[in-house]
N, C-alpha and C positions, 0 to 999 in steps of 0.2 A: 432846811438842813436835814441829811437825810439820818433815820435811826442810828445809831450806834450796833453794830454788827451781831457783834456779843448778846445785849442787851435783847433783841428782835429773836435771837435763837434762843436765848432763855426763856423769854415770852411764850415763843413757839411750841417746846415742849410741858411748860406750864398749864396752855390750853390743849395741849392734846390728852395732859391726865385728867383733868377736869371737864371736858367737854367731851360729847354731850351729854353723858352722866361722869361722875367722878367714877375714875379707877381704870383698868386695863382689862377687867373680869366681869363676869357676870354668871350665875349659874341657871340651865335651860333644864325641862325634863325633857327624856328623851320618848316617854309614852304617852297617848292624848290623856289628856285630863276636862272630858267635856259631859259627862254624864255622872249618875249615880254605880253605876255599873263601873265605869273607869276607878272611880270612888272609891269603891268596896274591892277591888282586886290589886288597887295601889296601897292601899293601909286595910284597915280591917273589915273582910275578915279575912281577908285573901295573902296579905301581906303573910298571913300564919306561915303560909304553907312553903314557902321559901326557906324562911328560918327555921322550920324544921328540917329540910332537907341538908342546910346545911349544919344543923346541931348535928347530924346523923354523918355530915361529914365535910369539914371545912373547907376541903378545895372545892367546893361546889358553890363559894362563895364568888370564885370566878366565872360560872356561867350564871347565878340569880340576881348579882350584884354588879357596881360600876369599879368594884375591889381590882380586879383584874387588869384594868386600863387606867388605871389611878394611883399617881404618883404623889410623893408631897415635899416641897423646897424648902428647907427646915433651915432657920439659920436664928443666931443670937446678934446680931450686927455690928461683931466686932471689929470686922476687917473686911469694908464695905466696896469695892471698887479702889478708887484710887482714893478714897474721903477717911478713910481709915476704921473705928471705934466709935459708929455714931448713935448708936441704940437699936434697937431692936425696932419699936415704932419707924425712925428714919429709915430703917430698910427693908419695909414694906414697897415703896415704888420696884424697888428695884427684882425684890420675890414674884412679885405680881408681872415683873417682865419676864422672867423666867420662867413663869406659868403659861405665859402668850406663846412664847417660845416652842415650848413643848408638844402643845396644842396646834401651832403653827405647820412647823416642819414636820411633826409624829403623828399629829391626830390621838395625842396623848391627853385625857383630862387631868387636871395638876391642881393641888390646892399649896397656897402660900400661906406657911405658919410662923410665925415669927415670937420666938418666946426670949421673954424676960428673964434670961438665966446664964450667967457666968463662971459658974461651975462646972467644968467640964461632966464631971462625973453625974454630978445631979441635970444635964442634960442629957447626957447619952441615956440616964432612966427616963424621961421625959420622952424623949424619942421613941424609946423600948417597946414604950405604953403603948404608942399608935400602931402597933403592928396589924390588928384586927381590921384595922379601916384603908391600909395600903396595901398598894402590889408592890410597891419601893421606895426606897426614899433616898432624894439628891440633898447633903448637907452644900449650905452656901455660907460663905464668906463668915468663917468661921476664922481668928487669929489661932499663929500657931504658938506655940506647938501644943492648944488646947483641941483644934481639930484633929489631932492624929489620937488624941486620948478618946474624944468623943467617937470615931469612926471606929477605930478598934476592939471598942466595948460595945456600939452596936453591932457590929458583925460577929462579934462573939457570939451573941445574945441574940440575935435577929435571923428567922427564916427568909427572909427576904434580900432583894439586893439593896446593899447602901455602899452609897458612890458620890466620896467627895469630889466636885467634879473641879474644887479649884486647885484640886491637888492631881487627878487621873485624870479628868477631861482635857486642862491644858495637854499634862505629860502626852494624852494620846494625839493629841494636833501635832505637837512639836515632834515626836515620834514620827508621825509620815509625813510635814515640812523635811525634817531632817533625813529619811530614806529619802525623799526625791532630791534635795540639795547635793545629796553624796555621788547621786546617780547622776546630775548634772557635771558636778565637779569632777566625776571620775573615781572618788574616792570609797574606802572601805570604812566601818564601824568599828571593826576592831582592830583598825591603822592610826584612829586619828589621835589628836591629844583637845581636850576639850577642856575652855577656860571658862565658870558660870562666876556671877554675883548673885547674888539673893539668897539666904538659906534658910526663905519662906518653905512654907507648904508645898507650892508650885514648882518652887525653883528644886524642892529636893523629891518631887515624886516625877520631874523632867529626869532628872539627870540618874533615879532609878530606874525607868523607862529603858532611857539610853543605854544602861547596862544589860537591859532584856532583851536590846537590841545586838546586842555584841560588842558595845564600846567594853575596855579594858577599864577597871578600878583604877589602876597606878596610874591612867592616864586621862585621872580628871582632877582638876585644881578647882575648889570650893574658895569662892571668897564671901564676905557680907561686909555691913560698916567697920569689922573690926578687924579688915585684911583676912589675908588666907585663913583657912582653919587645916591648922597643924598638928600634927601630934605633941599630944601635951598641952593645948591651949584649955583654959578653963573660963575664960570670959565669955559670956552670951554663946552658951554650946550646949547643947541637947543628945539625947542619942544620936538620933537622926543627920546629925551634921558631923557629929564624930563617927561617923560610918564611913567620910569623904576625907579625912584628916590625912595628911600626908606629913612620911617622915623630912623634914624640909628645913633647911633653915631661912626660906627665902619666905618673906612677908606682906609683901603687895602684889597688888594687880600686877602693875608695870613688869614686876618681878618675873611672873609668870606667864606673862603673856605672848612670850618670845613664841615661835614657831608652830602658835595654837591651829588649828584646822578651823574651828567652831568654837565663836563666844555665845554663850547663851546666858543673854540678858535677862533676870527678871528682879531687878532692885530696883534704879529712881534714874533720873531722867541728866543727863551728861556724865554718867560712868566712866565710859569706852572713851578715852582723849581720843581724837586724830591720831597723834602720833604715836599711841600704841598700836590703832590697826595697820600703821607701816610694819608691827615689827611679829605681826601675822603670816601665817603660810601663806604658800600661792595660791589662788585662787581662795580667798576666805571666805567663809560662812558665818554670816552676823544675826546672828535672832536677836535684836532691841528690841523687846518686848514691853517693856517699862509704860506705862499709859498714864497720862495720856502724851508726856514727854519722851521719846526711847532713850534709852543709855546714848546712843550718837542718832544725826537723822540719818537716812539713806545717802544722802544729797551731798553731806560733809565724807562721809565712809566711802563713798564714789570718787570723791578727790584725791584721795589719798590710795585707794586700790578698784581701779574701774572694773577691774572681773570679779570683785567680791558679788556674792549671792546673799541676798540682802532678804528678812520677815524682821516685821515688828507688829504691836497687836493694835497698828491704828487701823481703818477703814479707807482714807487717802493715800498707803500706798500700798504698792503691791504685797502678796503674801503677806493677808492678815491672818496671822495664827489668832483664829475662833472658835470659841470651845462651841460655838453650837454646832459647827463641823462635827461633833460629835455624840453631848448626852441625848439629843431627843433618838439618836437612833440606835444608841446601846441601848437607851430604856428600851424603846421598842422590843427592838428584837429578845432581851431579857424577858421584858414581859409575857411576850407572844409563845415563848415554852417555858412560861413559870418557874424562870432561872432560882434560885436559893439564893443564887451570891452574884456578884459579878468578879471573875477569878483573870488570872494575868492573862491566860489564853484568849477569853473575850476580846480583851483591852486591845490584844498585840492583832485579831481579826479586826478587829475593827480601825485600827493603825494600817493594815494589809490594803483593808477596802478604800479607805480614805487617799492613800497614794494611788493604789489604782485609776483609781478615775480619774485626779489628777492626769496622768498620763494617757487617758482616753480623748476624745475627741469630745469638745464644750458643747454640752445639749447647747439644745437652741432656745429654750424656757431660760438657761442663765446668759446667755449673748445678750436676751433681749434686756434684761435685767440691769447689765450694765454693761451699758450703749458704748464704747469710743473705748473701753481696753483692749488689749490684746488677752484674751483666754486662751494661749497656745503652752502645750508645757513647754517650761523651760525657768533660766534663773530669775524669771518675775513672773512665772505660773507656777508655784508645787506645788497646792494644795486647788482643790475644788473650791469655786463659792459657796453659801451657804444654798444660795437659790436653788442650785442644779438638784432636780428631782431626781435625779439616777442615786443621789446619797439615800435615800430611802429603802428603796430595792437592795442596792449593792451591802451596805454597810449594815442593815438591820438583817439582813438574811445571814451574812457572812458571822456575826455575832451567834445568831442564834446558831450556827451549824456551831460554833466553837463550843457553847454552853451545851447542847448533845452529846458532840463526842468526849467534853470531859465529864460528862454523869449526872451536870448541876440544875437539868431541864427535870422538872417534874410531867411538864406535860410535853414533850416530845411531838416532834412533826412527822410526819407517813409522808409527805412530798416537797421538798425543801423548793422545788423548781414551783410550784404549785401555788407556795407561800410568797414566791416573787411578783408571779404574776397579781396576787390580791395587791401586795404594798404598792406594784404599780398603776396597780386600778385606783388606789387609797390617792394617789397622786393624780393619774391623767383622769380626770375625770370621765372621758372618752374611753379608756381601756377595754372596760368591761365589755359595755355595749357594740364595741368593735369586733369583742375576738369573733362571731361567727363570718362579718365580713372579711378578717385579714383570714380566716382558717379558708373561706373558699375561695380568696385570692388564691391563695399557695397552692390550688389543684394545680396551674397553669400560670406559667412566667410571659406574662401580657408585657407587651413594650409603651411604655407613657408616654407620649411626647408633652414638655412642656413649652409653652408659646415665650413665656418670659424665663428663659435660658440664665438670662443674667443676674436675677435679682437674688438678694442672699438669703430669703427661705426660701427658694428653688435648691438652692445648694446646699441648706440644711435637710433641707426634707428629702433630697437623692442620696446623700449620705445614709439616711433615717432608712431610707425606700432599703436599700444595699444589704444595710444591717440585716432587718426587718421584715424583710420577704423575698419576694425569687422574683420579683419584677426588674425590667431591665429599661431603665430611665435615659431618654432621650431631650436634650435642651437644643434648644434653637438659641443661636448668640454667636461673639465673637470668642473663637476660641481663647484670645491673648485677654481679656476679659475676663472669664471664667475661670483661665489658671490661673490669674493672679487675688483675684478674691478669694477660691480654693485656699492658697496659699498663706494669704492674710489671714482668713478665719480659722485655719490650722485644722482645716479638715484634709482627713485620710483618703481622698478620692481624688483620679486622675483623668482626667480628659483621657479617651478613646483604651483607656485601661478600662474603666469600671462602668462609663457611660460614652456614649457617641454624642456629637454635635451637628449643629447644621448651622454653619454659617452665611447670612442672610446676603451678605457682602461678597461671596467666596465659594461655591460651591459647587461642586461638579455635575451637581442634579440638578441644577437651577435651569435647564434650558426643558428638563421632561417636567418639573413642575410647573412650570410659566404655561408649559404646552399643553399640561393636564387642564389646568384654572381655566386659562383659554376655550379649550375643547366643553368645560363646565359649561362658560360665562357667555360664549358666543355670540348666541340669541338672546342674551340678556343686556345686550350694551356693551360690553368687555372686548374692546382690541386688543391686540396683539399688545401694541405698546402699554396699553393698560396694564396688563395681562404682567408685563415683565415688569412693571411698575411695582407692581400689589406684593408680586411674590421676592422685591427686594426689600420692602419694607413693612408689610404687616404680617409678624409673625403667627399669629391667629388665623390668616389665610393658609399660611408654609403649613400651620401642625395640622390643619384639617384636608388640605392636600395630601398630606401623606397617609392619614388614616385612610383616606378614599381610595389611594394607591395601593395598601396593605403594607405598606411599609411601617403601622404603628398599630396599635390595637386604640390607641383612645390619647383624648387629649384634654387636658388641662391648662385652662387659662382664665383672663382675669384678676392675676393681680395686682393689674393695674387700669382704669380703662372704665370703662359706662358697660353695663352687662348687656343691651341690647343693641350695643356695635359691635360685642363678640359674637351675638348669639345669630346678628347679621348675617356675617359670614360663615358662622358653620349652618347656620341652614340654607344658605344657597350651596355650599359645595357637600354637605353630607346627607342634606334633608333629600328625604325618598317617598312614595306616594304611602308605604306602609311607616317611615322613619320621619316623625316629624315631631318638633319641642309639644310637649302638652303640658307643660308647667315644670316651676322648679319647688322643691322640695325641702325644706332644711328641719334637722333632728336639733331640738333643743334639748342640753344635757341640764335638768335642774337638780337640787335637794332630794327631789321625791319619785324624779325619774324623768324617761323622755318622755319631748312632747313635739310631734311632728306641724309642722305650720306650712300650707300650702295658699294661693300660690304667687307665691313672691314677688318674682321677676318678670313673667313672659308675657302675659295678658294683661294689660291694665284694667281693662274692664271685659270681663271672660263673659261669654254666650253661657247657657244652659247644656250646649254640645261641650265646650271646652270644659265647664266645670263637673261633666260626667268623667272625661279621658284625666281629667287631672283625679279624679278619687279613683279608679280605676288602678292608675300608674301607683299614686299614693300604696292601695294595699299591696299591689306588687314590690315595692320598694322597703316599706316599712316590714314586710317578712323576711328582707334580708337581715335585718338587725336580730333576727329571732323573735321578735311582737309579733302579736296579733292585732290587727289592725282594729280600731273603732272610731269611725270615720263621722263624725260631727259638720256640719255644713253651720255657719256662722254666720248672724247678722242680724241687722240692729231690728228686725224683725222675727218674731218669735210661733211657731206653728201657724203661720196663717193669720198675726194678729193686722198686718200690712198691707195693703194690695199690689203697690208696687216697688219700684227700688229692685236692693240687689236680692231683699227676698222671695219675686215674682219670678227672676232668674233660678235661684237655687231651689224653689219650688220645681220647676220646670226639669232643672240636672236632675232632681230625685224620680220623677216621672220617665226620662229617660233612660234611668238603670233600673227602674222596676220593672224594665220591659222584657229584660231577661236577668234569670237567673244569677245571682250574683256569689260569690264565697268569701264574701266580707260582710261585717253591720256597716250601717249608716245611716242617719237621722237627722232631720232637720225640718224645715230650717229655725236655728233657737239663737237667745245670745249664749255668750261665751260661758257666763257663771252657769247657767243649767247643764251644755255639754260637761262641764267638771264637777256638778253637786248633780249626781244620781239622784239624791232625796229632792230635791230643787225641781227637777227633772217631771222625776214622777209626778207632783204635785201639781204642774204644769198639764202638764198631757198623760195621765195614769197608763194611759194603755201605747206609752212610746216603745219601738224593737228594739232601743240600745239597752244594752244592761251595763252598769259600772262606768268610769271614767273614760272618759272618750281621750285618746291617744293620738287622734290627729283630727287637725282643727281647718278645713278647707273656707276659705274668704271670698263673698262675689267679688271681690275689690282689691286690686295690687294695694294701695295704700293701708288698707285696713291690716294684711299678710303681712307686708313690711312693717307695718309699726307694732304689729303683735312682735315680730321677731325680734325688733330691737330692741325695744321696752324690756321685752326677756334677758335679753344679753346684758344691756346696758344697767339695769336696776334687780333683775331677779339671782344674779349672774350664772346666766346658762350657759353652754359649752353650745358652739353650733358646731354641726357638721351637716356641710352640706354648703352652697345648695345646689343640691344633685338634678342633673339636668335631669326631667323622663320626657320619654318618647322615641329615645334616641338611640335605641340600643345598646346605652354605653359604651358608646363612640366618642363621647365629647362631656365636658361638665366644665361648668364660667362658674369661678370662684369669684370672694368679694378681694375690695382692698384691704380688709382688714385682716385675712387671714394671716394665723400664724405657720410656721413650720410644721409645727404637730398635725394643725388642719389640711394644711396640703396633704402630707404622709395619711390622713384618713380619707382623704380624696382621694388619693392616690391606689389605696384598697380598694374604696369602690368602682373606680374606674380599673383594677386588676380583678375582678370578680369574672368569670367568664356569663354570657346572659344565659346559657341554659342553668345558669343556678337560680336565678329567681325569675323565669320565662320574658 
C-alpha cells in the first residue's frame, strides 16, 4: 500500500529541519582562525582597536563589524502563518526560514530572535535594546493591531530601518501584481472601485498601499468577520480600519460587491461565493490570497468569469504574490547606503522595480527554475519569480536610489550604475571575472554563428548576447522552429530583425557551401554527394564553413553532441598549419576564486609537445580574464619522485619551454595539494620558481582534467566557463551539454573578443 500523501510530505520537511544537523542556520567566521597571530588580532589584543575606532565613531561599526549586513527577524509568535497564536518557541522554524531567505536571495546575514513577550509596548522596548547590534530589523508575524503599536514605537525610537514586512512586504508585492493586473486589464488606479476582506495587518497596509498608488478612499469597501466597516461601527474596529469606514448603510460582502474592478483577499479560505464574482466588473481582478485555502480557487473564479486576472499566495498556481519578491532586496539596498528608515518612496521603488521586470523578458536562471510554465507577462505572469536574479540588481539599486534622493542614506553611493554591476556580480557568479572579457568584446561587433539554432539556451543567450553586447548572433535552424519557440518563451527577439538564420533544409547559400566543404574535403574522401549530404545535416559542418567563408567571425557549438565529433569537423575545415586545437581550457568559478583546469577534451593522452602549446595557450587565455597566469603541471608524480607515467611526459613539456624564454611561471611536475599549499610546496622542493597559488592546473591525462572539472562543478560548486577552445584563433569553441544560458552568453564574449586582444 503505498504512503499516504500528506503524511510522506510531513515526514519530508520533518527531515529536512533535522537533517543533517538540526535547524536551517548555522554561524561561519568569515576570517581564518588557524594560528596564534589570527588569535590575538580576532580578540585580544587586536580586537581593542576596532572598538575604539568605533567608540570615536559609531558608523564605523559598518566597516569593523558584520553590523552593516546584519539584520534581525524579531517576532513574538502571535500570528504565525496560517497556525495563528503558537508561541514564540513554535515560531522559531518558521524565523529561521526567513533568515535562509535573506541570506539566500540578498547575501544578507540574519539572526532569528524570538522573544517571549506579549506586550506590545514592553516589546517594541525589547527591540529598541538591539539597535547596537543591527543594521535593521524585519518584525514577523506579529497579531494585530499589536504589530502596528510595536512598529510605530520602534520607528519612533529606532535609527535604523524597521519594516514589518507582513504588513509592507505583502502591500509592496500586491502593489506591483496590482499595477501589472491594471495594465493587463486596461485599467486605471484611480478608476477602480476595490472590494478587500481581512482588516488584518496585511490586509490594511495593502489597501494603504493602493491609495499611494492612486486608488480613490471612497472607492474602497473594507469588510472583516463582522461585514463592512461603516461609519459608526464599534464592534472589533481599531483606528486603522476606521480610516476605511464608509458612510453606508449597506452591510455585507454581497452588498458591496456589485461592479467591484479588484477583490483583494486577505481573510480565510471560501470568502468570494461564485456568484458574487458574477456580479464583478468586466474583466475582474481577484487577489485570493487567503493560505493556504484562497477566498475562491482560480478554477471555480474561471467558471464564472474566464477573462478574470486571477493571484492568490499559493506556489501551484500562477501569480504567487510573495513577499520574498521583496524584503531581501529593500533590505539590501536599505542597507547598502545606511538607510535610517525605510519611508513610502523606498516601498513605491521598489513596487516600480518589481513590475518592471515582470514586463521584461524571463531571465533564463528563472525558466530553468520552473521547467513547463509560461513566464510571459501577461494575466498569469505579473509579478517575477522569486528565482529571477535580475530582482537583485533591478529592485535593491532602485530602492537605494529612492532612499538618496529622499535624504534617508547616511552613506550615499558616487555610482549608482556601479553598485549594479557589484549586486550583479553578488548574483552571476561569472560577472566579475567576465567584465574585462565582455569590455574587449564591445571593441568590435564579431558575428557568432550558433550550430544548434534551435535549442532554447540558444535563444536565451542571443537575447542575453542583444541586450548585452554589440555582437550580432547567427543560428543555423528552421526558421518556423525558432519563431515559435521565440514566441513560447516570450522572448523580445525576431527572426532576421535582431538575428539571421540559416536554414539547413532551405537555403540560398547551400549550393557555395556544399562547394566550399567539397573544395575543403576533396582529397580527403568527401564527394560531391557527400559534400551536399553533410552540409544538409551537420550543423557544426554549416557554422564552420561559414567562418572559413568570412561570413561569421566564430562559432559555437556543442550543446548537444560528443566534443570530439564537433571538434572533428572544425579541424578539418578551419584547422591551418599555424591554426590547430592545442587543448581546451575551462575557468572554474569557486568561493575563493578561479581556478583554470586544462586539458580537458582534445588530447586524451597529450605528448610532452602538446602539453607545452596547451600551457603556452593556457597563459594566453587566462590574461584575458585579467589573471596572471601560474601554471602548475599535475600528477600523481611529484618533482621527479616517478620515473614514468604522465610525470616523464610533463617532465619533458617543462624541458621544452625552458628552451625559450617564457612570460609566465610554471612548475612541476607536483600533485595537486602542493600546486595550492605554497607552504606544502616549499617544503617539498624549497627552491621551486612558483611563488603563491597556482591558478592553472595543466593534467598529462584527459581523464584526470575532466574529473578535476567536475568534481569541481558537481561537489565544490564552481561556475565553468569554458571550455574554450585554444589554438584556434577564436574561430571556434565546443561547449558541454550541460551548459546553461548564461554560459553560452560568456562563451559568446569569448568567442566576440577580437585575437589582437590577447595575441
Amino acid at each position: 500500500m503505498a504512503d499516504n500523501p500528506s503524511e510522506t510530505a510531513r515526514q519530508a520537511a520533518l527531515d529536512y529541519h533535522e537533517f543533517p544537523k538540526p535547524g536551517k542556520l548555522e554561524i561561519r567566521a568569515t576570517k581564518p582562525m588557524a594560528n596564534g597571530r589570527d588569535l590575538s588580532r580576532a580578540y585580544s589584543p587586536g580586537v581593542a582597536e576596532a572598538c575604539l575606532e568605533i567608540q570615536a565613531d559609531n558608523s564605523a561599526a559598518a566597516r569593523y563589524t558584520a553590523r552593516g549586513n546584519l539584520v534581525a527577524v524579531v517576532s513574538n509568535g502571535t500570528a504565525v502563518l496560517g497556525l495563528g497564536n503558537i508561541g514564540a518557541m513554535a515560531s522559531k522554524p518558521v524565523m529561521e526560514g526567513k533568515a535562509v531567505l535573506f541570506k539566500k536571495f540578498a547575501g544578507i546575514d540574519c539572526f532569528d530572535i524570538e522573544l517571549d513577550e506579549t506586550d506590545p509596548e514592553k516589546l517594541a522596548d525589547i527591540v529598541c535594546a538591539l539597535e547596537p547590534t543591527f543594521g535593521a530589523i524585519n518584525l514577523e508575524d506579529i497579531k494585530a493591531p499589536d504589530c502596528f503599536i510595536v512598529e510605530k514605537l520602534c520607528r519612533e525610537r529606532m535609527n535604523i530601518p524597521v519594516f514589518h514586512d507582513d504588513q509592507h512586504g505583502t502591500a509592496i508585492v500586491v502593489g506591483a501584481a496590482a499595477t501589472n493586473a491594471l495594465h493587463v486589464a486596461g485599467k486605471a488606479f484611480e478608476d477602480i472601485k476595490i472590494v478587500s476582506t481581512g482588516g488584518g495587518a496585511a490586509g490594511i497596509a495593502c489597501l494603504n498601499m493602493l491609495l499611494k498608488l492612486g486608488v480613490k478612499r471612497e472607492n474602497v469597501w473594507l469588510c472583516d468577520v463582522k461585514g463592512l466597516v461603516y461609519e459608526g461601527r464599534t464592534e472589533d474596529m481599531n483606528p486603522q480600519k476606521a480610516a476605511f469606514a464608509q458612510a453606508s448603510d449597506k452591510r455585507t460582502l454581497a452588498e458591496v460587491i456589485e461592479g467591484a474592478d479588484l477583490f483583494l483577499g486577505l481573510s480565510g479560505p471560501g470568502v468570494l461565493k461564485p456568484e458574487l464574482v458574477g456580479q464583478m466588473a468586466k474583466r475582474p481582478i481577484i487577489f485570493a490570497l487567503a493560505n493556504p485555502t484562497p477566498e475562491i480557487m482560480p478554477n471555480i473564479a474561471r467558471e464564472i468569469a474566464p477573462d478574470a486576472i486571477i493571484a492568490t499566495g499559493r506556489s501551484d498556481f500562477p501569480n504567487q504574490v510573495n513577499n520574498v519578491l521583496c524584503f531581501p532586496f529593500i533590505f539590501r539596498g536599505a542597507l547598502d547606503v545606511g538607510a535610517t528608515e525605510i519611508n513610502d518612496e523606498m516601498e513605491i521603488a521598489c513596487i516600480e522595480g518589481i513590475a518592471e521586470l515582470a514586463r521584461a523578458t524571463t531571465s533564463a536562471e528563472a525558466a530553468a527554475a520552473y521547467q513547463g510554465e509560461q513566464l510571459t507577462f501577461g494575466a498569469d505572469y505579473l509579478i517575477p519569480k522569486p528565482f529571477d536574479p535580475r530582482l537583485s540588481s533591478i529592485v535593491s539599486s532602485a530602492v537605494a536610489r529612492a532612499a538618496m534622493e529622499t535624504g534617508v542614506a547616511t552613506r550615499p553611493l558616487d555610482d549608482l550604475e556601479a553598485y549594479r554591476r557589484k549586486l550583479d556580480a553578488s548574483v552571476y557568479k561569472s560577472a566579475l571575472l567576465m567584465r574585462p572579457v565582455f569590455q574587449a568584446a564591445a571593441t568590435a561587433s564579431r558575428k557568432i554563428v550558433f550550430a544548434e539554432g534551435e535549442d532554447e539556451r540558444v535563444l536565451r543567450a542571443a537575447q542575453a548576447i542583444l541586450e548585452e553586447t554589440t555582437e550580432l548572433p547567427i543560428l543555423i535552424g528552421r526558421p518556423e522552429v525558432i519563431a515559435a519557440r521565440c514566441e513560447r518563451m516570450g522572448l523580445e527577439i525576431l527572426p532576421d530583425r535582431d538575428f539571421s538564420i540559416v536554414n539547413p533544409e532551405n537555403d540560398p547559400r547551400y549550393r557555395d557551401y556544399w562547394g566550399s566543404y567539397h573544395e575543403l574535403m576533396a582529397r580527403r574522401g568527401v564527394t560531391p554527394d557527400l559534400a551536399r549530404a553533410i552540409m544538409r545535416t551537420n550543423t557544426t559542418a554549416i557554422g564552420s564553413v561559414m567562418v572559413h567563408r568570412g561570413e561569421a567571425d566564430s562559432l559555437i557549438c556543442g550543446t548537444f553532441g560528443e566534443f570530439r565529433w564537433h571538434l572533428n569537423y572544425i579541424a578539418q575545415i578551419l584547422g591551418t598549419e599555424t591554426q590547430k586545437p592545442v587543448g581546451a581550457l575551462s575557468m572554474m568559478i569557486l568561493e575563493d576564486g578561479p581556478l583554470f583546469i586544462a586539458d580537458t577534451h582534445v588530447w586524451t593522452l597529450p605528448t610532452p609537445e602538446q602539453l607545452a602549446k596547451t600551457a603556452i595557450g593556457a597563459a594566453r587565455h587566462v590574461r584575458r580574464f585579467g589573471i596572471t597566469p601560474n601554471i602548475a603541471f599535475c600528477s600523481q608524480s611529484q618533482f621527479g619522485n616517478q620515473a614514468q607515467g604522465s610525470g616523464k611526459r610533463l617532465r619533458d613539456a617543462l624541458r621544452i619551454l625552458d628552451q625559450e624564454p617564457r612570460d609566465f611561471c610554471y612548475e612541476g611536475e607536483m600533485n595537486v595539494d602542493a600546486a595550492l599549499n605554497p607552504e606544502l610546496r616549499a617544503r617539498l622542493f624549497p627552491n621551486n620558481r612558483m611563488e603563491g597559488v597556482a591558478n592553472v592546473l595543466i593534467f598529462g591525462h584527459a581523464d584526470a582534467a575532466s574529473t578535476a572539472r567536475n568534481i569541481l562543478k558537481m561537489k565544490a560548486g564552481g561556475l565553468e566557463v569554458g571550455p574554450i577552445l585554444m589554438g584556434m584563433g577564436n574561430r571556434a569553441h565546443i561547449v558541454t551539454p550541460s551548459i546553461t544560458p548564461r554560459g553560452l552568453l560568456n562563451m559568446a564574449a569569448v568567442a566576440g573578443t577580437p585575437v589582437s586582444h590577447y595575441g
